[in-house]
Phi, psi and omega in degrees: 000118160323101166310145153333309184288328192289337173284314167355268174326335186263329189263327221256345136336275187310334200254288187309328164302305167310302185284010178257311180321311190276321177265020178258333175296298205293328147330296178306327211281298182305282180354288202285355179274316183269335171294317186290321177326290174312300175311308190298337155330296173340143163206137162320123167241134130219123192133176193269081152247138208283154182286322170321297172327289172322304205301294183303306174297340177272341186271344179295298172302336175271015151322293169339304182285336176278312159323315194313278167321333215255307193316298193297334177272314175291331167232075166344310150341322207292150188285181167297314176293342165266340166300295179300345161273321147314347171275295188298017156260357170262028195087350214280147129289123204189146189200179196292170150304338194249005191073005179296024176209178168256172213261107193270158178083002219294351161353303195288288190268348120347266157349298217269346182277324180304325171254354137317305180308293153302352155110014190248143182304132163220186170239149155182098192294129168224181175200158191257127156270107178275171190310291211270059181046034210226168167224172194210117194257101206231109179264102163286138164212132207243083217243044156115311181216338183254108164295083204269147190220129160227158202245120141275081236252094160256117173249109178260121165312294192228185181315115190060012176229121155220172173275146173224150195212123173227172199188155184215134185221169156235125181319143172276322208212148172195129185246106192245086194285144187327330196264015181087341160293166186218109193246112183244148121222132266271113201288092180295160130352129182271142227066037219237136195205026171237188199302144169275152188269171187189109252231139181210125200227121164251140190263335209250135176256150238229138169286177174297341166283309147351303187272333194286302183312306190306291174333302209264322179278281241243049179312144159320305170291006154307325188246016151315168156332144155121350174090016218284287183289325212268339191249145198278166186170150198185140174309004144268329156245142208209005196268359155279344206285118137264095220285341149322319191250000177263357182304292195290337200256309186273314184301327200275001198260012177288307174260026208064343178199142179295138156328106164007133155323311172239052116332184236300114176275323162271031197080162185283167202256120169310300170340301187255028151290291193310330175307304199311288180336288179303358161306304201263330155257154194255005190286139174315135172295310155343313165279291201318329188257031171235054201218155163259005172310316212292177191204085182308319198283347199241357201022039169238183229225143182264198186202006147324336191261314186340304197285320158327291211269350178286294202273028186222035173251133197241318169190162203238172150291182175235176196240130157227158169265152165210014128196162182210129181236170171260118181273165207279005174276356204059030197246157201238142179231081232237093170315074189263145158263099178317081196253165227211077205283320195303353177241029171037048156197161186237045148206104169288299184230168145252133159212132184273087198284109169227146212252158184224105193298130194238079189092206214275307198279276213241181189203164171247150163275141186213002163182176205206129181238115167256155194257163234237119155223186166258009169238024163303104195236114196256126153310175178195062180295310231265323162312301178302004195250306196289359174255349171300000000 
């Protein structure tokens, strides 16, 4: 039979297993607390930043990226253009990755171009709002004679997680062009034989009626395959135009996304090549099926070479308005400037885009002007397609 004392004993056992048990858990539990901590740590480097360095840019940035979150937390909704005003008002200088905003805060870095410009040293931080809820912490440094660029990339994945990517360069080329921009780029290695990236900042701001116009007419993919924007053209001439590829540019922009690689295998059914087209264009079915695309005996239209010329586009212009009138025919007529940081300037062309409203939602395109210089830098996807 078991003494009083011997259940003591027994219990005060039983009480020392349990408290080794709960603190060999709460160890393991800190341990994976601390692996993780460190894995959240981790960061992509490339270029000569000191770790002491890494440790300090990084933790600055996820300040940011926590301003960022905290916003971002309250509305979910929010556009981009409003993120970004709400940073600026929290100090941030900042502006979107594509330049679709105006730049806030911009003084600083204003400045900081002004004394480049003059051989004198500076400094200045700006920062990027990226699409996917990430930010881009960006250090210009200036010693006299070299342009130095450091990046700090917080992308966030999940709730409180992000991948991080930093980085260091010194510009090969740099530029602060009339229109406010400020154009750098990325020096490579010799023997290096693939595109320089290459970074664009706009300092100066475009209004918001402007970008609305720019938004709703003048897409980036005008100037993509097919001449929409790059090529002269008009509802009397239709013979630059290529409508293989304006196909694919007007579908994706009805459905959100361009047609399945291996879509129409046996070619597109003329009826919807033609629906499509003719949203936007006014051209006579009589021109689209006298193209040798068209294919009469099968009455489709073909899309084999489409793809070829999709996926061999490497970098495009950007489209900006700087002005639009209405004409007295009531077709609207909108003075856009191409800018172009991969050729480091921000007017590559002038062209003149004019549209014919067809109710509240749509319109057709009905001609393409280019004003004529010698300082004119035209794409030429569409030469370069027809010679493969």
């Amino acid at each position: 039979m078991e003494t009083g004392q011997g259940k003591k004993r027994k219990k005060r056992c039983v009480c020392k297993c349990v408290l080794l048990f709960l603190t060999i858990l709460l160890l393991s539990v800190c341990v994976q607390g601390c692996d993780r901590t460190d894995e959240k740590a981790k960061v992509e480097v490339s270029g000569e930043i000191t770790k002491s360095e890494q440790e300090i840019l990084l933790a600055e940035a996820e300040t940011a990226a926590k301003d960022y979150q905290k916003i971002y937390k309250e509305k979910p909704e929010i556009s981009l253009k409003e993120m970004v005003e709400k940073m600026g008002k929290r100090g941030y200088i900042i502006i979107d990755e594509n330049n679709q905003t105006n730049l806030q805060n911009p003084k600083k870095l204003r400045k900081f171009c002004e004394e480049i410009a003059s051989g004198r040293e500076g400094t200045v931080r700006f920062y990027r709002a990226l699409e996917r809820n990430g930010i881009r912490q960006t250090d210009l440094t200036f010693d006299g004679t070299n342009l130095i660029i450091t990046n700090v990339v917080l992308s966030r994945e999940k709730e409180d997680q992000f991948i991080s990517y930093m980085e260091r360069y010194a510009a090969k080329e740099w530029k602060v062009t009339e229109k406010g921009y400020l154009i750098y780029k990325k020096y490579r290695p010799a023997g290096y034989d693939g595109e320089d990236a290459v970074d664009a900042v706009r300092m100066e701001p475009i209004p918001d009626e402007l970008r609305e116009v720019c938004k709703r007419y003048v897409p980036q993919s005008g100037y993509y395959n097919g001449g929409l924007f790059f090529e002269e053209w008009n509802e009397k001439n239709y013979d630059r135009l290529d409508f293989r590829s304006l196909f694919e540019e007007f579908y994706r922009i009805q459905n959100g996304n361009y047609p399945a690689d291996d879509a129409y295998p046996e070619g597109i059914p003329a009826q919807e090549f033609e629906s499509v087209v003719q949203s936007y264009l006014s051209v006579p079915v009589e021109i689209l099926r006298g193209r040798q695309e068209y294919q009469k005996e099968k009455n489709c239209y073909k899309r084999e070479e489409m793809l070829y010329r999709r996926y061999n586009i490497t970098n495009v212009p950007v489209p900006e308005v700087t002005a639009y009138k209405e004409n007295p025919d009531g077709t609207l007529t909108i003075t856009v400037e191409a800018v172009w940081k991969e050729r480091m300037t921000d007017c590559a062309f002038i062209h003149e885009v004019t549209v014919r409203q067809r109710g509240e939602r749509s319109f057709q395109y009905i001609g393409n002007r280019i004003i004529q210089s010698e300082e004119n830098m035209l794409p030429t996807y569409m030469e370069e397609a027809e010679k493969k």
